[in-house]
N, C-alpha and C positions, 0 to 999 in steps of 0.2 A: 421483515426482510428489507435490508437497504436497498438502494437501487443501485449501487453499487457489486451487491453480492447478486440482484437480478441479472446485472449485466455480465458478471462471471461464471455463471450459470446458463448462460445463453451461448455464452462461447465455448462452455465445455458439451456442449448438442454436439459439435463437430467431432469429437470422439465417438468410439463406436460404442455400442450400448451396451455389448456384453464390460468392455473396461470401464464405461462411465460407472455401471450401476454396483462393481469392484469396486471403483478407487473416487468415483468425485466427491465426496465430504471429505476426505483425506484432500485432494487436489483445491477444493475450495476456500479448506481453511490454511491452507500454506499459501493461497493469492490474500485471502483476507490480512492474513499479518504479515507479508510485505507491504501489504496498502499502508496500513498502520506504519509501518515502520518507516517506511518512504516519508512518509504524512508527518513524524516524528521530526526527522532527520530535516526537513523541510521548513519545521519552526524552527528547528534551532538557529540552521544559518540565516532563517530571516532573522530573528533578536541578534544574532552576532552581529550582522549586517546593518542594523539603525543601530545599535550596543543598547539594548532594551535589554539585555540580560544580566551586565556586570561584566561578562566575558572582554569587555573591548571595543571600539571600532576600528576597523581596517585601517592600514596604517595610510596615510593621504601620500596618494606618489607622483 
């Protein structure tokens, strides 16, 4: 277990227990893959941004 998915897990205590123990692996893994994808989304504008990708660098203004 990440610490990451520890600390999403911590925060889903705050629900109540009849819903968490319904819904939180379904709630856990829909925070899991926005992390991912956030995390994704986040290299790429980094390589866009030094043009480490081929995409380009910003145009200088």
């Amino acid at each position: 277990m990440s610490g990451l998915e520890r600390r999403y897990r911590r925060l889903l205590r705050w629900f109540p227990w009849e819903h968490r123990e319904r819904h939180e692996e379904e709630m856990l893994s829909v925070l899991m893959a926005a992390a991912r994808l956030s995390s994704a989304a986040m290299v790429a504008v980094r390589m866009w941004i030094t043009g480490g990708s081929g995409w380009g660098a910003p145009c200088a203004g």
